[in-house]
C-alpha positions in Angstrom: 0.0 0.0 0.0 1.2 3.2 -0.7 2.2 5.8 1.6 -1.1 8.2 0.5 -3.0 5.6 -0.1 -5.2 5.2 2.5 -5.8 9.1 2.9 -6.6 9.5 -0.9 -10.4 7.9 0.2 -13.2 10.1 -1.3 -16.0 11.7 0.0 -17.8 9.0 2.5 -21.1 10.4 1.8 -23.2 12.0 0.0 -24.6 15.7 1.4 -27.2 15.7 -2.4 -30.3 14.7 0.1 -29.5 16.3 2.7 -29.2 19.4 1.1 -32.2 19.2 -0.8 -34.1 18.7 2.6 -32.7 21.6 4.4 -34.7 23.5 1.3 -37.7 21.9 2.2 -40.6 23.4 3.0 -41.9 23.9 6.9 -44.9 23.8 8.1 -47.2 26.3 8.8 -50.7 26.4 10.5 -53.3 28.1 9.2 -55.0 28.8 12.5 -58.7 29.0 13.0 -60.3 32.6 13.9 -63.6 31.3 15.3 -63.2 30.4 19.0 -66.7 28.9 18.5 -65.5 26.2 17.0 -64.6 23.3 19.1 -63.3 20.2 18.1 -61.0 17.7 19.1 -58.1 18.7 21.3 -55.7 16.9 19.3 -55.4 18.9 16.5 -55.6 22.5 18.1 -55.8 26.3 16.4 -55.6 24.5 13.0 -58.7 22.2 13.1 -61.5 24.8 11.0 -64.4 22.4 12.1 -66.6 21.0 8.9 -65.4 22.6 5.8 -65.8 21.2 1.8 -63.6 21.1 -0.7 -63.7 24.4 -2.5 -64.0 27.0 0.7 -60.7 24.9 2.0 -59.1 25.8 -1.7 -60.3 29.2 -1.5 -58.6 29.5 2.0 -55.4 28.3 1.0 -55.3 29.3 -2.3 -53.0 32.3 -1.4 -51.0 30.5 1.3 -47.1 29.8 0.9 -45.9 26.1 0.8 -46.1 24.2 3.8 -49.8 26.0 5.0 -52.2 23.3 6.9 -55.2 23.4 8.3 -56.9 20.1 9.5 -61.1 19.8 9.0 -63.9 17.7 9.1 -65.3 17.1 5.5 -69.1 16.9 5.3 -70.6 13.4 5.4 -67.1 12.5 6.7 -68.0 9.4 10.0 -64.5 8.2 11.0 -61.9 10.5 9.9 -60.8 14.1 9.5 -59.0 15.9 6.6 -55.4 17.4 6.5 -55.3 20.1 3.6 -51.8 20.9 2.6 -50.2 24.1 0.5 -47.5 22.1 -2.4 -45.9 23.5 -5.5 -48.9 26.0 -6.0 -51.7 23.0 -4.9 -53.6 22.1 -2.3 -53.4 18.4 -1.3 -56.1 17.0 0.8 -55.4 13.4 3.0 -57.8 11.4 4.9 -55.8 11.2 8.2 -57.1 9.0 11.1 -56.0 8.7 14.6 -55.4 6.0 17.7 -54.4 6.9 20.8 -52.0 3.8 20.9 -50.6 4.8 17.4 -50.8 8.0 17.1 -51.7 9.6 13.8 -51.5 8.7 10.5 -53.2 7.8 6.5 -52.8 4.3 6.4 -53.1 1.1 8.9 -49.5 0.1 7.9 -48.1 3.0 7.0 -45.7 5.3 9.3 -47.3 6.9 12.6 -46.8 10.7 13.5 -47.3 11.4 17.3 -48.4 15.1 16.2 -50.0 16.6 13.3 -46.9 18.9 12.4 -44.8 16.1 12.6 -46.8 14.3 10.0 -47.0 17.6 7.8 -43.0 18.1 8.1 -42.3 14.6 7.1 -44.9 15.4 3.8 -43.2 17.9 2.9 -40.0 16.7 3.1 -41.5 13.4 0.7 -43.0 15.8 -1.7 -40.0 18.2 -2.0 -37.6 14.8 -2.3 -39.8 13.6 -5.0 -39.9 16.5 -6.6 -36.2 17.9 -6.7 -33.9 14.5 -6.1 -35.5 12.5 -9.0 -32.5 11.3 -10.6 -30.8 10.3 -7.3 -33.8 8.3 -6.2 -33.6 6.9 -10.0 -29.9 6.1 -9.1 -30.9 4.7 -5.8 -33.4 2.2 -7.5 -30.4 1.3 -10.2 -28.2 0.1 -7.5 -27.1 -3.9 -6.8 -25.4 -5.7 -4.8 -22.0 -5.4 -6.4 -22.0 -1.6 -4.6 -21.8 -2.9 -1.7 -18.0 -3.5 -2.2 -17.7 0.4 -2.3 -20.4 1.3 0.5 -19.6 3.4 3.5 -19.9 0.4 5.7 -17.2 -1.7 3.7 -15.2 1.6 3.2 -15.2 2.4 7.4 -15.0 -0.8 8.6 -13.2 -3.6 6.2 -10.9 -4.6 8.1 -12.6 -4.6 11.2 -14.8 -6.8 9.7 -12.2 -8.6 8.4 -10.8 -9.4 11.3 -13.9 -10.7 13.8 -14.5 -12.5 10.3 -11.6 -14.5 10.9 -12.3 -15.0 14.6 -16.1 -16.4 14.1 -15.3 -18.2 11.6 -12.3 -20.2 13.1 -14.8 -23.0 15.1 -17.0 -23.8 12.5 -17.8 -22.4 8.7 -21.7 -21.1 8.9 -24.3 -22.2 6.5 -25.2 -19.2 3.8 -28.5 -17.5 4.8 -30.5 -16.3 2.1 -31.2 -12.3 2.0 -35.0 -11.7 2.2 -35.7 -8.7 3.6 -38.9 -7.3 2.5 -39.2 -3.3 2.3 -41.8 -2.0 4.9 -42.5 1.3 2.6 -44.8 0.6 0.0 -44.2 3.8 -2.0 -40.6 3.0 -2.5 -41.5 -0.8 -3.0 -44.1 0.6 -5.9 -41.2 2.2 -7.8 -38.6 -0.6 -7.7 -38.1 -2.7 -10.6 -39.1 -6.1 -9.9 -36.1 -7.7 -12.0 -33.4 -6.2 -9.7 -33.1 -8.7 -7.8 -33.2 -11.9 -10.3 -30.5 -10.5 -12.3 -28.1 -10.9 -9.5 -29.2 -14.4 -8.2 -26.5 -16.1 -10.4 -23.7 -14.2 -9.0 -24.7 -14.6 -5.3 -24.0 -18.3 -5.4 -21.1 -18.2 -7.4 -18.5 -20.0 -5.1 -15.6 -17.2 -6.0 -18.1 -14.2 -4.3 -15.9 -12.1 -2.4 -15.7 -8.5 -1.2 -12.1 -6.5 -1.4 -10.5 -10.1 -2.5 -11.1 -11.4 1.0 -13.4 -14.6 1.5 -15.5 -13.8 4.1 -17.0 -16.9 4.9 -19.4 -16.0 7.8 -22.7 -15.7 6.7 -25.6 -14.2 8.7 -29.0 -12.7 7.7 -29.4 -8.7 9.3 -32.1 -8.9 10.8 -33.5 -5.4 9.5 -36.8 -3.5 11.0 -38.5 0.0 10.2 -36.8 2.3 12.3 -36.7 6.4 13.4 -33.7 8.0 13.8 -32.7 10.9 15.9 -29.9 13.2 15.0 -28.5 13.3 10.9 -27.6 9.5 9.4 -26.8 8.6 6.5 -26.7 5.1 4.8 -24.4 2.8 5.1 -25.3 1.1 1.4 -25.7 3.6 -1.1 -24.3 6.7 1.4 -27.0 8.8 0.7 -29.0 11.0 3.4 -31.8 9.4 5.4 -34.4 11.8 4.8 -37.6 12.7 6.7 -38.3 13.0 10.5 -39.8 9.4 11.3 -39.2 5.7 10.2 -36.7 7.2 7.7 -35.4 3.6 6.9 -34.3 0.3 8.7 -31.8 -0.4 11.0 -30.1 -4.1 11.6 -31.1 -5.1 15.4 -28.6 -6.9 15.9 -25.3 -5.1 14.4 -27.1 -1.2 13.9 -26.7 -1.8 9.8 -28.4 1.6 8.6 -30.2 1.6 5.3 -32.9 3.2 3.0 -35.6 0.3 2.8 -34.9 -0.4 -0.7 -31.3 -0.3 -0.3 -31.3 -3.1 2.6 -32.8 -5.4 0.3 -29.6 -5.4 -1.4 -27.1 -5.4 1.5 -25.6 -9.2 1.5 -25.5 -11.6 4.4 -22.7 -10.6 5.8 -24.1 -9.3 9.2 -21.5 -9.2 12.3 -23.1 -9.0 16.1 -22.8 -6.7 18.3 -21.2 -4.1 15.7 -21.5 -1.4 18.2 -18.4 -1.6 19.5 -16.5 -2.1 16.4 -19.1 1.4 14.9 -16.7 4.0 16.7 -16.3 7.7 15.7 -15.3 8.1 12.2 -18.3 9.5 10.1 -20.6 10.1 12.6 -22.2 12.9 12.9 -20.3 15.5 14.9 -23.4 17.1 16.8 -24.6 13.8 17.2 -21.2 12.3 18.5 -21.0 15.3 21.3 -24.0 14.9 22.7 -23.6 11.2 22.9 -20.1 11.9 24.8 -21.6 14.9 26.6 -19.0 17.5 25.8 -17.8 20.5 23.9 -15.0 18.8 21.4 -14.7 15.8 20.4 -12.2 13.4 22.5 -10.4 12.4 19.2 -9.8 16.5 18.0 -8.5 16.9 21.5 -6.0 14.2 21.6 -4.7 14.7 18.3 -4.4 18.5 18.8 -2.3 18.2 22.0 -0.1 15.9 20.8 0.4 18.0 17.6 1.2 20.7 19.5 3.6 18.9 22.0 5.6 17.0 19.4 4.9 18.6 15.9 4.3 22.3 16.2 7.7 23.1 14.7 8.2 20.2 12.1 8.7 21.3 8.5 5.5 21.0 6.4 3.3 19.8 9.8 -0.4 18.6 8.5 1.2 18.6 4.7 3.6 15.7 4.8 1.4 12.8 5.3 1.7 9.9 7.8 2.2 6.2 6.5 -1.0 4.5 5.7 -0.5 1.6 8.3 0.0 3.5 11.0 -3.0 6.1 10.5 -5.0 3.0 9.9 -4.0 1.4 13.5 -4.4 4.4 15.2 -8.4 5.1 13.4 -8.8 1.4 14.5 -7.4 1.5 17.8 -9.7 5.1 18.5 -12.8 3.5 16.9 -12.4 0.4 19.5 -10.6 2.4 22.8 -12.6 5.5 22.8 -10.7 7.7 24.7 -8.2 5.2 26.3 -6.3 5.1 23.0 -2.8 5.7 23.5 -1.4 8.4 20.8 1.4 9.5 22.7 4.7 9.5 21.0 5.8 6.7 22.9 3.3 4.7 20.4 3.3 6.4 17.2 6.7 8.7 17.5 5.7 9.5 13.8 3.5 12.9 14.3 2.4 13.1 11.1 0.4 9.8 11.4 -1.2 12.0 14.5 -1.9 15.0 12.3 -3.2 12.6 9.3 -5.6 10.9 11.3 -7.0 14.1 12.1 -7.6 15.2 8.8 -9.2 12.0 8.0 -11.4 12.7 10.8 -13.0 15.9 10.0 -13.0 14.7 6.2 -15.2 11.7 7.1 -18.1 13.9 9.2 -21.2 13.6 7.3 -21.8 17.1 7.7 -18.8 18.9 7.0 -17.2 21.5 9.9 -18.2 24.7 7.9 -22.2 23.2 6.7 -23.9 23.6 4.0 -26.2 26.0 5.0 -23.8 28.1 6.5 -21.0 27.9 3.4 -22.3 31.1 1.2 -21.9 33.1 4.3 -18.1 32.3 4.4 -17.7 32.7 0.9 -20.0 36.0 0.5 -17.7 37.7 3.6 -14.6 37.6 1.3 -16.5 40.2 -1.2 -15.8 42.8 1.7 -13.3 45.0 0.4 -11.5 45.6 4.0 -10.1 43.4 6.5 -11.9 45.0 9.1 -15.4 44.5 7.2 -13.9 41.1 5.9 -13.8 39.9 9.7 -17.3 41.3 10.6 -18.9 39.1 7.7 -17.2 36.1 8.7 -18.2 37.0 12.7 -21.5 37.0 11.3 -21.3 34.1 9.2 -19.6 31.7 12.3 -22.8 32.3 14.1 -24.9 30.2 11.5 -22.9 27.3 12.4 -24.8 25.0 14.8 -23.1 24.8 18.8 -21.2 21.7 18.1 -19.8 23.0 14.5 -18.9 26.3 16.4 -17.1 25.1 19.1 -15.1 22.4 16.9 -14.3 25.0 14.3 -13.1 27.6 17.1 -11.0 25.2 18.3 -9.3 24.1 14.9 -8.9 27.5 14.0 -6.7 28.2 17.4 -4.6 25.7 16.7 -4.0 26.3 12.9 -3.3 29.5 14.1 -1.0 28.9 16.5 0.8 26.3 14.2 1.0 29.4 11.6 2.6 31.5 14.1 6.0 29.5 14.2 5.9 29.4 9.6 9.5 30.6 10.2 10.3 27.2 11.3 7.6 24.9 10.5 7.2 26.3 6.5 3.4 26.0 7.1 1.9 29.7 7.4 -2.1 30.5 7.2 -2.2 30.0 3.4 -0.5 26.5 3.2 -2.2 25.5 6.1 -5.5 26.2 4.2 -4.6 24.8 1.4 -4.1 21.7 3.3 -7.3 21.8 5.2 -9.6 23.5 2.6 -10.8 20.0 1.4 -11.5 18.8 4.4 -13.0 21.5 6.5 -16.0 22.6 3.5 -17.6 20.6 1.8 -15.9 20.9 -2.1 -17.5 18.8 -5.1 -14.8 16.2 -6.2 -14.3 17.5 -9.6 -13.7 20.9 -8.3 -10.2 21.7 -8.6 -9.7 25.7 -8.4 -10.2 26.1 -4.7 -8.6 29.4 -5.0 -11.2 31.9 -3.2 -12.5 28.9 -0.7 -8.4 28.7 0.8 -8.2 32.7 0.4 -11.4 32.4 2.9 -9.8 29.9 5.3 -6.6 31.6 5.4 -9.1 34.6 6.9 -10.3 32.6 9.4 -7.0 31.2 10.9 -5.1 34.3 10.3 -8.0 36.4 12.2 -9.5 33.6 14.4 -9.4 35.7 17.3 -11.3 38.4 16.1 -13.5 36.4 15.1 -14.5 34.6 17.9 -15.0 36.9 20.4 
């Protein structure tokens, strides 16, 4: 393996969904005037009592995208009417309720415990549909063979690899055919039925392998319908998991995520008790503090002392890349030990394996440091024709970053700053050190290769960090 090897990985995931939702529509009640009109408590200012079809188009008519208002249709016994504002249309839904199941417009369809939630998670569907055709079309395209190159094999091959080896050693397992059923039926009404026949022949092929290594254990995941808190992403295709509820399935017994129709592709090759193998790299960061309950994460900490003990005056620090073994180890040995992994010198004297593994780090967050949503703002500041108005734009434009993107970034920034401070000795001053971490820190398209104004922008932000963060 060569010496770059293992840092030249791509992109993990794909931000295309998750961008396209954070354009989504929100909703917004259209609340009722007349406080003579009772009705059930569940549904609130929005419920407008009985109301036909045409006065509830004439009320909403006018309305932006995302305006509700829930009624009672006339000759309507056992169920109430969600109206909806949609690309310049009103929608109307039959929505029912149990108090055991909450809300929803189907017996086995998803369950909202409130009606916003239910008009949120619409919205999102509708806007999705509308806007991320071709990467749903892409979705449906997909076969097993990408499983090879799916964030799960990319993370965690030779993890997997390994406990492989280890379950394997008493006894080989019999194969256990994969039929998993999708639980959404819209998604299962879209696929193409002949997907999976055209890939029976190659499952039972005897020389089946992923990455060249026989993996002989064979085990079913065992996959249900399940919501997820926070941002995730799947582990198949690497695409966002979109929506609010049951956004996809999750493996109970190894925590697989997946888009329905992408775990009907994902191959036996479920390992136990993956939890403690799942460690830190691409999970979410906001997601990954709150789990650990702190400010930055344990990993930036580490790797940013010991930088600064050992490395802050080595030529070409975070530029000169670390060999590809050891940064492996090391993301191995801080996926399984947590915090108890040793990255003192006395292990890895090499600080540039240190420094590398922190760059892979921030380059495998889902949601990159400086977020989508937040991006223009950075880029927008640089038009200032000052400094001084330059650093009031980007004090403005730090503030759109969520807590834990804030906190991480402030952090970074103080240290790349500090690194820059000794360039006379170290070579590395604000520009190359945004060069270097330009890539990683903002979210670039991988055929973009004139990163010219995004570096000019970091190089701002290390060089006047302080002014910045006040």
């Amino acid at each position: 393996m060569s010496k770059d090897a293992f840092l030249a990985i791509p992109n993990v995931w794909k931000p295309e969904l998750y961008k396209i939702q954070l354009d989504a529509p929100t909703p917004k009640p259209v609340l009722c005037e007349d406080d003579d009109i009772m009705g059930p408590t569940r549904y609130g200012k929005e419920y407008h009592g009985t109301m036909d079809h045409k006065e509830c188009e004439q009320m909403l008519k006018d309305k932006p995208d995302g305006s509700y208002l829930v009624r009672r249709s006339p000759g309507a016994d056992n169920y109430y009417t969600l109206s909806l504002r949609f690309a310049q249309a009103t929608k109307h839904f039959k929505i029912f309720y149990c108090p055991e199941k909450g809300h929803f417009l189907r017996e086995n369809f998803k369950k909202y415990e409130t009606i916003p939630e239910m008009v949120a998670d619409g919205l999102v569907d509708f806007y999705m549909r509308l806007h991320a055709a071709p990467i749903l079309k892409e979705m449906m395209s997909q076969t097993k063979k990408c499983y090879e190159q799916s964030p799960y094999m990319t993370l965690h091959r030779r993890k997997l690899r390994s406990l492989c080896s280890e379950l394997c050693k008493p006894s080989k397992l019999p194969v256990v055919q994969d039929s998993v059923e999708t639980t959404d039926p819209e998604i299962a009404d879209g696929c193409d039925s002949g997907v999976g026949n055209g890939d029976s022949k190659e499952t039972n092929e005897k020389s089946e392998s992923y990455d060249n290594d026989n993996l002989a254990y064979e085990k079913q995941h065992a996959f249900k319908t399940h919501t997820f808190k926070g941002l995730n992403w799947c582990e198949f295709c690497a695409n966002f998991l979109w929506g609010f509820t049951s956004q996809g399935c999750r493996c109970e017994d190894c925590g697989f995520m997946a888009h329905f129709k992408c775990s009907e592709l994902v191959p036996a090759k479920c390992v136990p008790d993956l939890k403690r193998l799942r460690g830190i790299f691409g999970v979410d960061l906001t997601t990954l503090v709150t789990a650990h309950k702190c400010r930055i994460p344990f990993i930036v900490k580490k790797c940013v002392e010991e930088v600064e003990s050992h490395g802050m005056l080595q030529e070409g620090i975070y530029r000169i890349s670390g060999f590809a073994d050891e940064i492996e180890a090391l993301k191995m040995a801080l996926d399984k030990d947590g915090e108890k992994a040793d990255v003192s010198a006395q292990v890895y004297s090499n600080v540039n394996v240190i420094a590398g593994v922190l760059k892979l780090y921030l380059r495998l967050l889902p949601v990159p440091l400086i977020t989508f949503q937040s991006f223009p703002l950075f880029m927008e500041s640089m038009r200032e024709k000052s400094i001084g108005e330059q650093v009031i734009a980007l004090r403005n434009a730090v503030k759109a970053l969520p807590p834990a993107h804030l906190h991480c970034l402030k952090y970074i920034l103080e240290h790349l700053n500090r690194i820059a401070s000794h360039h006379a000795i170290n070579k590395m001053n604000e520009h190359n050190l945004a060069t270097v971490f330009a890539p990683t820190l903002i979210a670039t398209p991988q055929h973009m290769t004139d990163l010219s104004q995004e570096i000019s922008m970091l190089a701002a932000l290390i060089g006047h960090c302080h002014a910045i963060f006040l």
